[in-house]
C-alpha positions as CSV (number, residue, x, y, z in Angstrom):
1,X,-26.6,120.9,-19.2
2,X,-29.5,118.5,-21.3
3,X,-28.2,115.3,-21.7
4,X,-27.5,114.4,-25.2
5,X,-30.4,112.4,-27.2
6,X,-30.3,110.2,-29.7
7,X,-33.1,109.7,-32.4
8,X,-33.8,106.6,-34.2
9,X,-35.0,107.9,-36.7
10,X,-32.1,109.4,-38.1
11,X,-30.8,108.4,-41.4
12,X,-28.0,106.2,-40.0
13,X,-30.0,104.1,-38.4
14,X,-31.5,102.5,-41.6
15,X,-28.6,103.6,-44.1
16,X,-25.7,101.8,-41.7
17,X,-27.5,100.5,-38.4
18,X,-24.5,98.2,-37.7
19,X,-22.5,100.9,-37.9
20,X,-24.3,103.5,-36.0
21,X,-25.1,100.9,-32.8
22,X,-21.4,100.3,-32.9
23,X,-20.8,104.4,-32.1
24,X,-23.8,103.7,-29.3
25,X,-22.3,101.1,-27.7
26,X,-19.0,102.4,-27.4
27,X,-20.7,105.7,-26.3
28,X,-22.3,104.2,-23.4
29,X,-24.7,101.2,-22.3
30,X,-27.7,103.2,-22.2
31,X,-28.6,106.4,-23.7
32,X,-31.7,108.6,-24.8
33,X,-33.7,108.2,-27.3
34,X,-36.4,110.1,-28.3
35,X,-39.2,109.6,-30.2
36,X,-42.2,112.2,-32.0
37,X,-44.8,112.9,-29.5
38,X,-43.5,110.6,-26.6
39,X,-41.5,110.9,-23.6
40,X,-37.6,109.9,-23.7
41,X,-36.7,106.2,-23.5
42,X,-33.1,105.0,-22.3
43,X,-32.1,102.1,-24.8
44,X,-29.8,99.7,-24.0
45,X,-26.7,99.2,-25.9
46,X,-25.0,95.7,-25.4
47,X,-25.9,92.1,-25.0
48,X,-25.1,91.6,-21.7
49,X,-27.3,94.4,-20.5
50,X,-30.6,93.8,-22.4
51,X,-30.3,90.1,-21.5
52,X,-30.0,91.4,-17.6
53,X,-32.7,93.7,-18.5
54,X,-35.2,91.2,-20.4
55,X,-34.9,88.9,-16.5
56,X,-34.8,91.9,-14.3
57,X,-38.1,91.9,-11.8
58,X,-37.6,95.8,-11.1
59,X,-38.7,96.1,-14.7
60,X,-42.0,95.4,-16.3
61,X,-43.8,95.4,-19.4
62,X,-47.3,97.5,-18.2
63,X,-46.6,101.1,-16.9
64,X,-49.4,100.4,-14.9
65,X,-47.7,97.6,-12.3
66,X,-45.3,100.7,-11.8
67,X,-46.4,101.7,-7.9
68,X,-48.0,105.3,-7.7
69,X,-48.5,105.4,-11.4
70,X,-51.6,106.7,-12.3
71,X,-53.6,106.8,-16.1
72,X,-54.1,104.7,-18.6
73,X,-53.3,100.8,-19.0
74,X,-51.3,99.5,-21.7
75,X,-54.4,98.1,-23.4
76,X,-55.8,101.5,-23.1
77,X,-53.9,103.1,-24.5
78,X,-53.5,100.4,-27.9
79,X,-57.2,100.4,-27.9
80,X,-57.0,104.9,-28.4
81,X,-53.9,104.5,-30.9
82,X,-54.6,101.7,-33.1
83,X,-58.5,102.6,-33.0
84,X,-59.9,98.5,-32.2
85,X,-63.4,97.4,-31.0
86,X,-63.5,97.8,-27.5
87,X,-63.8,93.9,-27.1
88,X,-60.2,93.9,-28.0
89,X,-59.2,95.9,-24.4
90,X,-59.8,91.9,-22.6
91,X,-57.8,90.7,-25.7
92,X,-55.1,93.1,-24.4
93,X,-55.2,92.7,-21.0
94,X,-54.5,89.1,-21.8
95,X,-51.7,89.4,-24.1
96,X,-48.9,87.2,-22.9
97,X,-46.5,89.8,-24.2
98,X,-47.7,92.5,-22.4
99,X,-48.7,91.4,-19.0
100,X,-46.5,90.9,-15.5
101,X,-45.5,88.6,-12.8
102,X,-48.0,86.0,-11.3
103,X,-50.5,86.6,-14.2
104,X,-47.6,86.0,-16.9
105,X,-46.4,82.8,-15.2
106,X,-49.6,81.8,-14.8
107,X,-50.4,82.2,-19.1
108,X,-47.6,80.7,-19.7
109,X,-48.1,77.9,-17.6
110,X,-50.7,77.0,-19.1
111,X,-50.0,78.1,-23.0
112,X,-46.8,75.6,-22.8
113,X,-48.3,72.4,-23.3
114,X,-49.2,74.3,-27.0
115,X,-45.9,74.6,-27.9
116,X,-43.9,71.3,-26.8
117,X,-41.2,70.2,-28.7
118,X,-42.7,66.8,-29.9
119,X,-45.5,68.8,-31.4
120,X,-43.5,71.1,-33.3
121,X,-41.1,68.2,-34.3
122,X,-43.9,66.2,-36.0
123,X,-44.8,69.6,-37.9
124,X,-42.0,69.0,-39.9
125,X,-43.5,66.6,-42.7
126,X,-46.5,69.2,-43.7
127,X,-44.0,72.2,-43.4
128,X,-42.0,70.5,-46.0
129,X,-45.2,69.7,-48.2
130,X,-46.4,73.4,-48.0
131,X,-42.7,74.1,-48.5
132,X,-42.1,72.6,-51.7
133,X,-46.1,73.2,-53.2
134,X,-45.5,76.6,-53.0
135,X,-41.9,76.4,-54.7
136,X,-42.9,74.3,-57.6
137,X,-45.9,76.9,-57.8
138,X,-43.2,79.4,-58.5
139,X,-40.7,77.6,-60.5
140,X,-43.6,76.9,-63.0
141,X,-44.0,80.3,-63.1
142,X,-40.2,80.7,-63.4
143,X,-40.2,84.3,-61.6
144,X,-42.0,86.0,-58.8
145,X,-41.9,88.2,-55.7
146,X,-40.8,85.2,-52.8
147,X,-41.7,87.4,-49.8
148,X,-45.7,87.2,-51.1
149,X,-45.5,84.4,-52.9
150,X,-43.8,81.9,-50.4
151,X,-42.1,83.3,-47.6
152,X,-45.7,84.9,-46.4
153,X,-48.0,82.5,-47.4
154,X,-45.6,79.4,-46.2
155,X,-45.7,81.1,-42.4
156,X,-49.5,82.4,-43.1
157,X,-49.9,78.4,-43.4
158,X,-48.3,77.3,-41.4
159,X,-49.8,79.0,-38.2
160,X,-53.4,78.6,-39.7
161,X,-52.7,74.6,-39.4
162,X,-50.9,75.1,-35.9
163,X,-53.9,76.7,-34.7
164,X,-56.7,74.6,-36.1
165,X,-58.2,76.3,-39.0
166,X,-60.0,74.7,-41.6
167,X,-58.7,74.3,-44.8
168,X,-61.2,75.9,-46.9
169,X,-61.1,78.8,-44.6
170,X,-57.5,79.4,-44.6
171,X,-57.6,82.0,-47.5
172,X,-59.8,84.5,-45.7
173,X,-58.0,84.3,-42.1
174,X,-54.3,84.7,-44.1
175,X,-55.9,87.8,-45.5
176,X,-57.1,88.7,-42.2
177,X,-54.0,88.0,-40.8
178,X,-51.9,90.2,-43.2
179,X,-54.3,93.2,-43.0
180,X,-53.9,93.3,-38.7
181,X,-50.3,93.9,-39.6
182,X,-50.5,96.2,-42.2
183,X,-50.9,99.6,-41.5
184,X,-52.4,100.7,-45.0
185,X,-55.0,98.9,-44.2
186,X,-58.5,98.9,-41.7
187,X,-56.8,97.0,-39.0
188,X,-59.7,97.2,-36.4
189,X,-61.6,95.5,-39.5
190,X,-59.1,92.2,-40.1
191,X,-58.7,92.1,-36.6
192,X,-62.5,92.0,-35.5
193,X,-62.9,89.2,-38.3
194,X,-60.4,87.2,-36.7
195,X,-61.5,87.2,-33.3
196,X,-64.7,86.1,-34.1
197,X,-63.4,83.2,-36.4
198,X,-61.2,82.7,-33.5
199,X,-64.2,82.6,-31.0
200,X,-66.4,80.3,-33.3
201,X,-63.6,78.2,-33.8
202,X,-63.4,77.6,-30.2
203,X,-67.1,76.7,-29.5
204,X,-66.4,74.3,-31.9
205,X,-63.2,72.5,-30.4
206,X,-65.2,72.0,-26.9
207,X,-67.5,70.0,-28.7
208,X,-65.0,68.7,-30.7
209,X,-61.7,68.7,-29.9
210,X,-58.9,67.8,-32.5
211,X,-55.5,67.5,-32.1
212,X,-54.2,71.2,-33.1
213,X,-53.6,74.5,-30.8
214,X,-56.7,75.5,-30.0
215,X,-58.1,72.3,-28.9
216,X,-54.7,71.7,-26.3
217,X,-55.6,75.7,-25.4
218,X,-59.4,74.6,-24.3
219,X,-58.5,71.6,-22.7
220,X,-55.7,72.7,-20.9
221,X,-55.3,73.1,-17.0
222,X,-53.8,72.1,-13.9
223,X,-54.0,70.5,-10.8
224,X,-56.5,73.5,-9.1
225,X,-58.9,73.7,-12.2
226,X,-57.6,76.5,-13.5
227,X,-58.6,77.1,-17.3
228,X,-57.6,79.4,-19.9
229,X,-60.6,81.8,-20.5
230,X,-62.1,82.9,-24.4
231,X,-60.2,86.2,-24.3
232,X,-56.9,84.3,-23.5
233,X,-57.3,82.1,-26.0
234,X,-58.5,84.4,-28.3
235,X,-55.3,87.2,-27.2
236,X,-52.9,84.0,-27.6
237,X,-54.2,83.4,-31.1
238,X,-53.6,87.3,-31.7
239,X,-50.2,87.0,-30.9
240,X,-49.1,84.0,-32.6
241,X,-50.3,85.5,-35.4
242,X,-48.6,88.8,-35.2
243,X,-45.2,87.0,-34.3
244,X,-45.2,83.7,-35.4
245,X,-46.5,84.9,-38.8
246,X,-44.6,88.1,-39.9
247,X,-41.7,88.2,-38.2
248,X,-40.5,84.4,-39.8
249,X,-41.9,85.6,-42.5
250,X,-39.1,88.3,-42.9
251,X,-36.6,86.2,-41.7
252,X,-36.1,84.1,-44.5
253,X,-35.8,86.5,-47.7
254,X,-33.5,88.3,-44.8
255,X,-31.1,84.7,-44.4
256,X,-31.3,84.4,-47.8
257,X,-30.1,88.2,-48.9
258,X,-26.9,87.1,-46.0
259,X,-26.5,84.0,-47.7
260,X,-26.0,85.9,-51.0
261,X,-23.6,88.5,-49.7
262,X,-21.5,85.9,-48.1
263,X,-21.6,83.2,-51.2
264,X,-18.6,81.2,-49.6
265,X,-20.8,80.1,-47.1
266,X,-23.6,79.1,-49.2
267,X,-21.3,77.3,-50.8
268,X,-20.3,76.0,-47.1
269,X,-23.8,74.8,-46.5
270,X,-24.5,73.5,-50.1
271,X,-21.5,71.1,-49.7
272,X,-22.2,70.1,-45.8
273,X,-26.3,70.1,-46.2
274,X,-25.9,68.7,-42.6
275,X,-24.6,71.7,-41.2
276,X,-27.7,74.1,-41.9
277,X,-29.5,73.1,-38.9
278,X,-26.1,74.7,-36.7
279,X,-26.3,77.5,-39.3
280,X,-29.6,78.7,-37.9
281,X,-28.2,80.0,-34.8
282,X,-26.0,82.6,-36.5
283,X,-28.8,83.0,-39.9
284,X,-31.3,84.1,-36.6
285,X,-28.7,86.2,-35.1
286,X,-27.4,88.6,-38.6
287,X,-31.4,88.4,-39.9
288,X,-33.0,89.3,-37.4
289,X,-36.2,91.2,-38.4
290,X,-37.3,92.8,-35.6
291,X,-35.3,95.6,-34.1
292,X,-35.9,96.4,-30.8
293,X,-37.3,94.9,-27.8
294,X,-40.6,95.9,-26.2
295,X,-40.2,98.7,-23.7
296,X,-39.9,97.6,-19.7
297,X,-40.5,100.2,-17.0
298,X,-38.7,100.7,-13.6
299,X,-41.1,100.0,-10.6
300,X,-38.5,101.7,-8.5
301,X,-35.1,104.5,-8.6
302,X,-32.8,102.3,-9.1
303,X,-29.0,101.6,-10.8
304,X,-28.9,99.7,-14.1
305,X,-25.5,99.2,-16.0
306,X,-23.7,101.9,-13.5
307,X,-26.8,104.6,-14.6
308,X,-29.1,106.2,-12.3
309,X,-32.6,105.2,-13.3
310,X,-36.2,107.2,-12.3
311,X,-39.3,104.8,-11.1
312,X,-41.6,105.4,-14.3
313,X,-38.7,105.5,-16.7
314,X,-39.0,103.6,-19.8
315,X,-36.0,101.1,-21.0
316,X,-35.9,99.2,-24.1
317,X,-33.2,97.2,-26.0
318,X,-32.0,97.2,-29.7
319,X,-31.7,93.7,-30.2
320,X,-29.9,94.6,-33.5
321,X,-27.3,96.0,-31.2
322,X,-27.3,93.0,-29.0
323,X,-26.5,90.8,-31.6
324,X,-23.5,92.7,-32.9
325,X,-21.9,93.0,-30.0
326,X,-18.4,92.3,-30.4
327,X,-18.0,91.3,-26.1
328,X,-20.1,88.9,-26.9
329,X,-19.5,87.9,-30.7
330,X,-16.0,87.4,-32.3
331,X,-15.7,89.7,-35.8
332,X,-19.9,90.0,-35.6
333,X,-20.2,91.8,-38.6
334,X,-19.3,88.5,-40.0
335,X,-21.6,85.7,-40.7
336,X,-20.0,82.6,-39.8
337,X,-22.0,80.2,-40.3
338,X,-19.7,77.3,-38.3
339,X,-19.6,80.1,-35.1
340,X,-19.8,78.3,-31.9
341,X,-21.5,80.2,-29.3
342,X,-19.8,80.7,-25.6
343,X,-21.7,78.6,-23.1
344,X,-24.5,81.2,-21.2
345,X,-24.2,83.6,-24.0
346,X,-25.9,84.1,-27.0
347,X,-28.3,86.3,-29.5
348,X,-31.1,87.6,-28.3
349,X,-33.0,87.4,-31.2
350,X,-35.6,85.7,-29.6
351,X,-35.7,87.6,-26.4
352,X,-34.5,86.6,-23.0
353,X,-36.1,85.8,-19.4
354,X,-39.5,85.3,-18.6
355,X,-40.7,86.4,-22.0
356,X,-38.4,84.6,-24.3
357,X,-40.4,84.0,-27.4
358,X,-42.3,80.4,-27.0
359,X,-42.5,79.9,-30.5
360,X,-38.2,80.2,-31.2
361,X,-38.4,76.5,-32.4
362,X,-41.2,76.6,-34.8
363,X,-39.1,79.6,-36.2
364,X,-36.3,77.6,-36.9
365,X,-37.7,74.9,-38.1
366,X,-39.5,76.7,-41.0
367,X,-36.7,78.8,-41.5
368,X,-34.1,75.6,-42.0
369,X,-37.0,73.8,-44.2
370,X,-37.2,77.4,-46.0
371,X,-33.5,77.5,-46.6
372,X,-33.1,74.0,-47.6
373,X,-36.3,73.8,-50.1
374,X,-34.5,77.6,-51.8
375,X,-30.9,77.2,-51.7
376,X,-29.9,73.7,-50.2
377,X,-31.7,71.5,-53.0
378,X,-31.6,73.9,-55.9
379,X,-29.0,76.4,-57.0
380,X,-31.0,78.3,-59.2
381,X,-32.9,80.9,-57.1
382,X,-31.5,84.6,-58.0
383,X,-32.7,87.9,-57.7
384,X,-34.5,89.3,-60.9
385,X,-35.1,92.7,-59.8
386,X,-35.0,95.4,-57.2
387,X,-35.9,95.0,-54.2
388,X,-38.6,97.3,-52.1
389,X,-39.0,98.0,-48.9
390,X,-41.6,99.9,-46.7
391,X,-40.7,102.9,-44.7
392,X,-37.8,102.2,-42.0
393,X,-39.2,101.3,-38.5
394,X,-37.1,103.4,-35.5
395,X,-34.1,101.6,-34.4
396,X,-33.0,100.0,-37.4
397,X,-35.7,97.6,-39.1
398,X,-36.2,98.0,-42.6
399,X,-38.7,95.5,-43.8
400,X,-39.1,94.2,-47.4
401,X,-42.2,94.8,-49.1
402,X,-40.9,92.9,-52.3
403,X,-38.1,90.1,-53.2
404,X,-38.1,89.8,-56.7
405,X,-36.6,86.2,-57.9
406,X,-35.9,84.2,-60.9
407,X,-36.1,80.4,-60.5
């Protein structure tokens, strides 16, 4: 008899995905998904599984480190889908999110010193500046849509002056940077345009070096000599920008919509201001925008969560599932924004293992600053209007294309 499959992109995945992952889990820890066009995919069900799976060696991120595999590489195969230059298959090959093993640690080795948390601690002043410009920007305006009018251009900004680019060039790389991610637009276009800005910018750091990310990428090495090449640098921009960017920038009109349907603990935070920084844990772990984890394949038969597993098979996790597990979460469809997590567990909102996301503390820090600047110090934000989103993405994501607000 087939074995049952599950596909996410039935209605109850967007209408109720809480809900539906809670019938998933209880079903089993993995089951198949299916998806138009593609081969079926086991997803993973509860925390404690995807967090195994997310720091499990058997499982990588390219299909091609699976032994005996033959075809395509995962850059490949981007470069055919999303139609890019073919430049962009080094860009790929050097993506720190989609590479293995030895090459991975070595990335990240050397990506780290980017990322430290005195450098993203003395980011704090000019978040706050950008913060509040574009707030009083609004307010004068009295209404407008927040995710384009702060939450985007507050992230868009925020990563531009992270990685070193010039002021009077920020507006053309934020459009850039927007266009790679949307998919109405000529992707291959924004994305060409911002490699070469990135590549330029570059050649100008050697000569120069300043004190933002690209200047600590040029520079940095170890012991042996060993450097981070253009394309790294150029995939590392590239990936900041498509994470660090969008995804925080969904986060915060998400915290604030869970703010709103939970007022008593707005009112919480607005009489202990003190508390919000504790309150990001559980703001990351009900807002989460992203919904599922990139896929991993088996390099071997093996047994994950008591089921048989084929060399070649694809796993992924729902992360939204993950962090609703009630094993791990007490009342999770609850945000308590005083909740405590249990010592070596957590959500995985920001991944787990060798991949967990390097830029988890710049997200924070804007989204507590965000919070703060919107809710914290002013009462007065509301919502004038309906709100719009684009077309659900499988496995639960449903992101907003428009936050109307009064202020």
């Amino acid at each position: 008899m087939a074995e049952p499959m599950v596909s996410l992109l039935d209605s109850q995945f967007s209408d109720d995905p809480i809900g539906a992952y809670e019938r998933l889990r209880e079903l089993a820890p993995l089951v198949r998904i299916g998806f138009p066009g593609g081969p079926p995919v086991w997803l993973i069900t509860r925390n404690e599984d995807i967090e195994a799976a997310l720091s499990d060696r058997r499982l990588v991120v390219d299909y091609k480190n699976v032994p005996g595999q033959q075809g395509p590489s995962l850059a490949d195969q981007m470069i055919a889908a999303l139609d890019l230059p073919d430049e962009f298959r080094d860009y790929l090959a050097a993506n720190l999110m989609l590479v293995d093993s030895d090459y991975h640690a070595r990335l990240r080795r050397l990506i780290t010193p980017a990322f430290t948390a005195r450098r993203i601690k003395a980011m704090r002043p000019r978040i706050e500046e950008i913060s509040a410009r574009l707030i009083d920007a609004l307010a004068e305006k009295g209404s407008g849509d927040l995710l384009g009018e702060y939450s985007s251009p507050l992230t868009g900004t925020v990563i531009c002056e992270l990685i070193g680019i010039d002021e009077a060039d920020q507006p053309q790389v934020r459009k850039w940077m927007n266009d790679y991610a949307d998919a109405d637009t000529d992707m291959a276009t924004s994305a060409l345009g911002l490699s070469e800005y990135i590549k330029g910018l570059i050649k100008r750091r050697r000569a120069e070096p300043t004190e933002d990310m690209i200047s600590v990428l040029v520079q940095a090495g170890d012991e042996n000599g060993d450097r981070l090449t253009e394309a790294e640098i150029v995939s590392l921009v590239l990936v900041v920008v498509n994470n660090g960017h969008h995804s925080t920038a969904h986060f915060i009109p998400n915290a604030i919509l869970a703010l709103f349907e939970n007022p008593e603990q707005l009112a919480m935070l607005r009489a202990k201001p003190e508390a919000l920084p504790h309150a990001m844990y559980e703001l990351m772990r009900v807002a989460n925008p992203v919904p599922t984890a990139g896929p991993r394949y088996a390099t071997e038969d093996m047994e994950f969560a008591g089921v048989s597993i084929c060399k070649g098979d694809a796993l992924t996790g729902s992360l939204q599932s993950a962090n609703y597990d009630p094993r791990v979460f007490a009342r999770p469809e609850q945000c308590d924004v005083e909740r405590v997590p249990k010592r070596g567990e957590g959500h995985l909102t920001f991944g787990a293992g060798p991949h967990y996301c390097l830029g988890a503390a710049l997200a924070y820090l804007e989204g507590e600053i965000a919070l703060d600047h919107l809710l914290i110090q002013r009462d007065s934000l509301e919502i004038a209007g309906r709100l719009r989103y684009h077309e659900p993405i499988p496995g639960g994501g449903r992101p907003l294309s428009a936050f109307p607000v009064r202020l």
